[in-house]
C-alpha positions as CSV (number, residue, x, y, z in Angstrom):
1,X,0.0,0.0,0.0
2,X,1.3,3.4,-0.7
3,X,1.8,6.2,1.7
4,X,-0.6,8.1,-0.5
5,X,-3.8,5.4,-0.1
6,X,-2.4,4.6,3.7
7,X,-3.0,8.0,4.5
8,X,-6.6,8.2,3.1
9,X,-7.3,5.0,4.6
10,X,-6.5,5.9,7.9
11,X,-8.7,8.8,7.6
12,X,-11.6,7.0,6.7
13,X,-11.1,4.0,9.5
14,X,-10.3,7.3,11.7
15,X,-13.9,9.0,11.3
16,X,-16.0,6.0,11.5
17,X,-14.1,5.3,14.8
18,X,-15.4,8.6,15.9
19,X,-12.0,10.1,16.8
20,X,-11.9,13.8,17.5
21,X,-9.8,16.1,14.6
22,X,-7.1,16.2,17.6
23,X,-6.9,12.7,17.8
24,X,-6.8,12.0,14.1
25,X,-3.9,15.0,13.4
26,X,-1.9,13.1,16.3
27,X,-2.2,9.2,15.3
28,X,-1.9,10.5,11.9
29,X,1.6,11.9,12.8
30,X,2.9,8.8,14.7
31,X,1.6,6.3,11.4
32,X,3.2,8.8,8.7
33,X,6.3,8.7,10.7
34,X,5.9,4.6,11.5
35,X,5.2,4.1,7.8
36,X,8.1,6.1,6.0
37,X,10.7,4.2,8.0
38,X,9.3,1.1,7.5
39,X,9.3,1.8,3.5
40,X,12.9,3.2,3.9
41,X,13.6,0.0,5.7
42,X,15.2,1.6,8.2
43,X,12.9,-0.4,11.0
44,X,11.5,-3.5,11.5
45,X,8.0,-3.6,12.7
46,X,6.1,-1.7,15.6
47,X,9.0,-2.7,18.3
48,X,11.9,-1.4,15.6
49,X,10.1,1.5,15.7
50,X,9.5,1.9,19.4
51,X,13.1,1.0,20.0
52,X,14.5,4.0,17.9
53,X,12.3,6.2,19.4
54,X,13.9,5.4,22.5
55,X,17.4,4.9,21.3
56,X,18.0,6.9,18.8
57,X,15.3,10.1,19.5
58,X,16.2,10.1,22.8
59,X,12.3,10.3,24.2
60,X,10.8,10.2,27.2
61,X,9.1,6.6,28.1
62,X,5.5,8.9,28.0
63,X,6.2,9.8,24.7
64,X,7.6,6.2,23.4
65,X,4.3,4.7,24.8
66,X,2.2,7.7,23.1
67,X,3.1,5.8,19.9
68,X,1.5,2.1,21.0
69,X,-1.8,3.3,20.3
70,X,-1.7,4.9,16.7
71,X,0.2,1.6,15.4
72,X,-2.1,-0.5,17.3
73,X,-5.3,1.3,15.6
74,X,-3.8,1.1,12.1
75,X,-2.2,-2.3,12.7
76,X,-6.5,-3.7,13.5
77,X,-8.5,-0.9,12.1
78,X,-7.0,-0.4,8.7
79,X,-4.3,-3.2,7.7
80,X,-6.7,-5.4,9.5
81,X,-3.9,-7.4,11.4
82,X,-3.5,-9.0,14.6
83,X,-1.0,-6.5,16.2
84,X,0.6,-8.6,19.2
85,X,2.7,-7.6,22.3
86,X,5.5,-5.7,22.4
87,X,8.5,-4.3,24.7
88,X,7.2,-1.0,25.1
89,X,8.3,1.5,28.6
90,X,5.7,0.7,31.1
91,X,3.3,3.8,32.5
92,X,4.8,5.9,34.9
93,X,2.8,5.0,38.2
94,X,4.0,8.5,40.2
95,X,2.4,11.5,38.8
96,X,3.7,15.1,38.6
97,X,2.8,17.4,40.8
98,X,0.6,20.1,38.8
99,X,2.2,23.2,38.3
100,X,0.1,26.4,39.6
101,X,0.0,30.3,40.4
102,X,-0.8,32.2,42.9
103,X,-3.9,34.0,42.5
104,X,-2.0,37.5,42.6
105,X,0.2,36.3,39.7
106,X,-3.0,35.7,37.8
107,X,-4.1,38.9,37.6
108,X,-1.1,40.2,37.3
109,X,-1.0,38.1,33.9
110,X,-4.3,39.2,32.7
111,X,-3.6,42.6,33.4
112,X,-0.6,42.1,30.8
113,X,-2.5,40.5,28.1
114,X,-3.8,41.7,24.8
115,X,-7.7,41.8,24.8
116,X,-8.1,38.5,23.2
117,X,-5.9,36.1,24.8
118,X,-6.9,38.4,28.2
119,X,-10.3,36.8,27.7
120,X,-9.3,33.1,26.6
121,X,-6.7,33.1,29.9
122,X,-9.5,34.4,32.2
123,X,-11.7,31.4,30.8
124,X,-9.2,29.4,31.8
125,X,-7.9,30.3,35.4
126,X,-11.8,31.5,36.0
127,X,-13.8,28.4,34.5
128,X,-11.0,26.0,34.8
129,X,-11.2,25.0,31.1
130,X,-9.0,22.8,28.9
131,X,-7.3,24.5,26.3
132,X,-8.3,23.0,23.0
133,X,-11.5,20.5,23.8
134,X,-13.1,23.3,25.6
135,X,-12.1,26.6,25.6
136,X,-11.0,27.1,21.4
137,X,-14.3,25.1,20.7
138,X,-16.8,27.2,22.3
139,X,-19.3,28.8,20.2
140,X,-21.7,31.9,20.6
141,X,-24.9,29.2,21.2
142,X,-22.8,27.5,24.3
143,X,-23.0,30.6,26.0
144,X,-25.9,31.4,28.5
145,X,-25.4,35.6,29.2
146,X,-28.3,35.6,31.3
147,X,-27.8,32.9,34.0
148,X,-24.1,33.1,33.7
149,X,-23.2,30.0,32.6
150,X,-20.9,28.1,29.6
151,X,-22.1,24.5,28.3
152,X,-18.9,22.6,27.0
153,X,-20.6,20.4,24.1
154,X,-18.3,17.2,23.6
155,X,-15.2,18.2,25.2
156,X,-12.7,15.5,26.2
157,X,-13.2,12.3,25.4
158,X,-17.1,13.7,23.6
159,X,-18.0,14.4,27.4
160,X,-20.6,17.7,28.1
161,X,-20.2,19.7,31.2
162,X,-21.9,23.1,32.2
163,X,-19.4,25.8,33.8
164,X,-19.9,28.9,35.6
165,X,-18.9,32.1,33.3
166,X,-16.5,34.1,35.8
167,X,-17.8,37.7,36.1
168,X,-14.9,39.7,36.3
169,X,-14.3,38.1,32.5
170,X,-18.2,39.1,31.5
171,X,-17.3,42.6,30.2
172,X,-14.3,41.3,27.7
173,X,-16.4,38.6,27.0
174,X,-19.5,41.1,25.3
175,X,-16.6,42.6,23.6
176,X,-15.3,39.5,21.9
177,X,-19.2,38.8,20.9
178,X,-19.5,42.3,19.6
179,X,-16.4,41.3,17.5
180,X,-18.0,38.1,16.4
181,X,-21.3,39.2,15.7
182,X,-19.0,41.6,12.9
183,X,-17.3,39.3,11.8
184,X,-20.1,37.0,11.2
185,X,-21.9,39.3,9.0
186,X,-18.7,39.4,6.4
187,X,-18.7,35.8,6.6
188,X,-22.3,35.0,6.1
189,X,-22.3,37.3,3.0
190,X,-19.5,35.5,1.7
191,X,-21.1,32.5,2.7
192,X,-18.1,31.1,4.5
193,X,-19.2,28.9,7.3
194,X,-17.8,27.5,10.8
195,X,-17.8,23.6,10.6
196,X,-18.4,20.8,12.8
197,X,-15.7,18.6,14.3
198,X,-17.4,15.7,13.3
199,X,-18.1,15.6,9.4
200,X,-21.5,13.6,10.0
201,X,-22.9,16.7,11.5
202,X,-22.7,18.5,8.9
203,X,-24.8,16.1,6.7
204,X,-27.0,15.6,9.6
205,X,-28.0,19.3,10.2
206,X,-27.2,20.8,6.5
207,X,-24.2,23.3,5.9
208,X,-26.9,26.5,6.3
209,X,-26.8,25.6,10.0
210,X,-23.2,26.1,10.8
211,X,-22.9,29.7,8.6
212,X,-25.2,30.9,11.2
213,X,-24.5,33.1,14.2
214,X,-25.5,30.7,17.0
215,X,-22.6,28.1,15.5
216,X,-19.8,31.2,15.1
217,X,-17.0,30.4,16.9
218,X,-15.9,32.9,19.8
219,X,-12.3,32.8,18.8
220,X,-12.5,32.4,15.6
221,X,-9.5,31.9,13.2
222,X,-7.7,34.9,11.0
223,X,-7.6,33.0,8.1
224,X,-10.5,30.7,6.0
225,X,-10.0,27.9,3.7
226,X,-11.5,27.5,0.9
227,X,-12.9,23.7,-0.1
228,X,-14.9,22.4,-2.9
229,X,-18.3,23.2,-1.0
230,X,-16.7,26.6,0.2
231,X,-15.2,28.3,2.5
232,X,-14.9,27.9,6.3
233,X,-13.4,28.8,9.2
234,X,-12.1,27.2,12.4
235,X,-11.2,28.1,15.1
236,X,-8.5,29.7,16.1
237,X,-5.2,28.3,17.5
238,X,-3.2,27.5,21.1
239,X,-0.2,29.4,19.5
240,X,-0.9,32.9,20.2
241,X,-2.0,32.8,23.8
242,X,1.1,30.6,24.2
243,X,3.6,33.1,22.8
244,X,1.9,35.4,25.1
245,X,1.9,34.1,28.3
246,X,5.6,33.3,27.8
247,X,6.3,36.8,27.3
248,X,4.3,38.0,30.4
249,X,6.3,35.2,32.2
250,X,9.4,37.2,31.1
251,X,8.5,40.9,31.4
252,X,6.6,40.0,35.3
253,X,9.5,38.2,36.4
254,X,7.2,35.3,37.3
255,X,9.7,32.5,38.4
256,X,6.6,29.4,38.0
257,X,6.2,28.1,34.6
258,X,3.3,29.7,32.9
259,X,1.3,27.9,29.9
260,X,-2.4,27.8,29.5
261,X,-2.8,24.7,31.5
262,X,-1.2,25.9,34.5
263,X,-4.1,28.3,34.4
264,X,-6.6,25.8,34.6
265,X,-4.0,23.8,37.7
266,X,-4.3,27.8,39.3
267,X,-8.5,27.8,39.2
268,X,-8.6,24.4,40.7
269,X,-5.8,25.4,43.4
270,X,-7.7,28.6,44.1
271,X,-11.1,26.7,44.9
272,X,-9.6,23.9,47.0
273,X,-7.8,27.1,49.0
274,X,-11.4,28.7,49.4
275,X,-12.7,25.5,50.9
276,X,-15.0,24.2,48.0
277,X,-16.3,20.8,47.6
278,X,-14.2,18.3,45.6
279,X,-17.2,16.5,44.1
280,X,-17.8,19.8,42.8
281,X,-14.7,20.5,41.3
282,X,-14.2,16.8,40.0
283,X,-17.4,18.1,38.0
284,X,-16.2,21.9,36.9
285,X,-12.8,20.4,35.5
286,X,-14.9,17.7,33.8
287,X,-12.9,14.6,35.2
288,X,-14.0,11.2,34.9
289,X,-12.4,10.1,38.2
290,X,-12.3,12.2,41.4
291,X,-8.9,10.7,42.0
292,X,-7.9,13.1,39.4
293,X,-8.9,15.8,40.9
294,X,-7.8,14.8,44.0
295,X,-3.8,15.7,43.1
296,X,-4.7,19.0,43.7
297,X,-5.3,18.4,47.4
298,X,-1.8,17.6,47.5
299,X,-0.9,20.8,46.6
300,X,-3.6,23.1,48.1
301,X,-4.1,21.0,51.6
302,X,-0.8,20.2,53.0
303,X,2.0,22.6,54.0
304,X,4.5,20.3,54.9
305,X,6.1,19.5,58.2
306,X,7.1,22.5,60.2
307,X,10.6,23.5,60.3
308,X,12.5,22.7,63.6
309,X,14.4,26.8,62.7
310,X,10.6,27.8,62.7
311,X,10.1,26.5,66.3
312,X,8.7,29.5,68.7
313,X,12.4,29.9,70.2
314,X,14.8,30.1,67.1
315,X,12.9,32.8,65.4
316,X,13.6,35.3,68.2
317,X,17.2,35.0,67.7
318,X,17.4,35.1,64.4
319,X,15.0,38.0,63.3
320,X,17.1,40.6,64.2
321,X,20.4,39.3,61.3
322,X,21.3,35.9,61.0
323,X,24.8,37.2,59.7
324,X,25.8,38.5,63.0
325,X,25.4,35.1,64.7
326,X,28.9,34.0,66.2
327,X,30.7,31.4,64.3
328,X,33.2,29.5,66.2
329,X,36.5,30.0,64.0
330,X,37.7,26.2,64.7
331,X,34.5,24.8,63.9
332,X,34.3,27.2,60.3
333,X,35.6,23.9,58.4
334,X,33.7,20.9,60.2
């Protein structure tokens, strides 16, 4: 099979399987990649591949076992193959810590920010959103002005959730709908419309449907394609709102890592810290498990053992200067 007919077969096994457009792009990548090696001969099968991801790439046993499940789907989906066992790096059992900010270094951030990726960070630090399944998908019909609220339709894993708006982001966000609503009306008249993740709903529900203003997205993208049914726009992208949050990283002096998910780590931190339920965050963030959310108690809940120079007598002696403390000449070098 050529790389050519591999690729459009793996797109068609891909959609009936349901996968979302991040999904696809992702296996895609890992089975282009498999595939060109193996024609080059320069592997041997799934576990020649795996072993020069590790070898010679040099990556993480994550990202070597984020490359089992593409081969495995193409392997019985598309070639239509058993696809066996193989030596792969086992799951790492001790998760990381998630990274957050303090709530002052939040606004401080948002305060920073250009109007647009002000309002997409806010969504995340104040709704506690995901990135690309929630936030860059929502559209003008998924948002309830009146009560307050934000319904994510078929977020991760084609789950729905309903979110509370946070206020203090309700003014930019009538802003960026004023901006929309524009927008739409150049789009409709060119009859450029905003498609659905999943190509059957666009047969289902007819291409009239998505070029109108309830299915605009709220961050829509710059730029439109043009296709053979014309054109449409998607949303927009991670990349700006990740270019900017590294430069407010930079220009605050903020020493924590900020991306747009350590936003999301911050809104769960901040609730836990105000004493809120974790039933009721498991259900904000949208995960499956509460032991998910529970990590964050980790993090929010305990503040570690107090230090024995922290007891009530040491402090007194050492609030003054802890430079002018004697230091006992022969004992300088024990």
């Amino acid at each position: 099979m050529k790389i050519k007919e591999l690729e459009d077969a793996f797109c068609a096994a891909s959609h009936t399987a349901g996968h979302s457009r991040n999904t696809r792009s992702r296996y895609l990548g890992t089975v282009m990649d498999f595939a060109r090696m193996m024609l080059a001969g320069s592997i041997e099968g799934p576990q020649g591949y795996f072993d020069h991801l590790a070898n010679d790439r040099k990556l993480s046993n994550d990202s070597v076992r984020h490359a089992l499940n593409p081969l495995k789907f193409l392997y019985e989906k598309v070639l239509q193959r058993e696809f066996g066992e193989f030596d792969v790096p086992k799951k790492n059992k001790n998760r990381r810590m998630p990274s957050f900010l303090s709530q002052e270094d939040v606004i401080r951030i948002l305060l920073y920010l250009p109007r647009i990726e002000q309002l997409q960070a806010g969504l995340l630090a104040g709704s506690g959103l995901r990135v690309e399944s929630d936030m860059l998908r929502i559209r003008l019909k998924d948002i309830h002005r009146s009560t307050g609220m934000l319904m994510i339709q078929e977020g991760k894993c084609d789950k729905s959730r309903a979110v509370r708006l946070p206020q203090a982001m309700m003014p930019a966000l009538d802003v960026q709908i004023a901006a929309c609503r524009r927008q739409w009306e150049k789009d409709h008249a060119a009859g450029i419309i905003c498609p659905p993740l999943a190509e059957g709903l666009l047969k289902k529900y007819g291409r009239r449907t998505f070029g109108t203003l309830p299915w605009y997205w709220l961050f829509p993208s710059r730029v439109y394609h043009q296709t053979e049914n014309g054109g449409e726009r998607w949303h927009s992208s991670t990349k700006r709102l990740e270019t900017s949050l590294k430069q407010a990283q930079a220009d605050l002096g903020i020493l924590q890592r900020v991306h747009p998910h350590a936003l999301r780590h911050s809104y769960a931190h901040g609730l836990l810290q105000a004493g809120e339920d974790i039933r009721t965050i498991q259900k904000q963030l949208g995960h499956a498990d509460v032991k998910t959310t529970e990590i964050y108690t980790e993090v929010a809940g305990q503040r570690g053992a107090t230090s024995p120079l922290d007891r009530p007598v040491l402090p007194k002696v050492l609030e003054h200067n802890i430079i002018s403390l004697p230091i006992n000449p022969q004992r300088r070098h024990a």
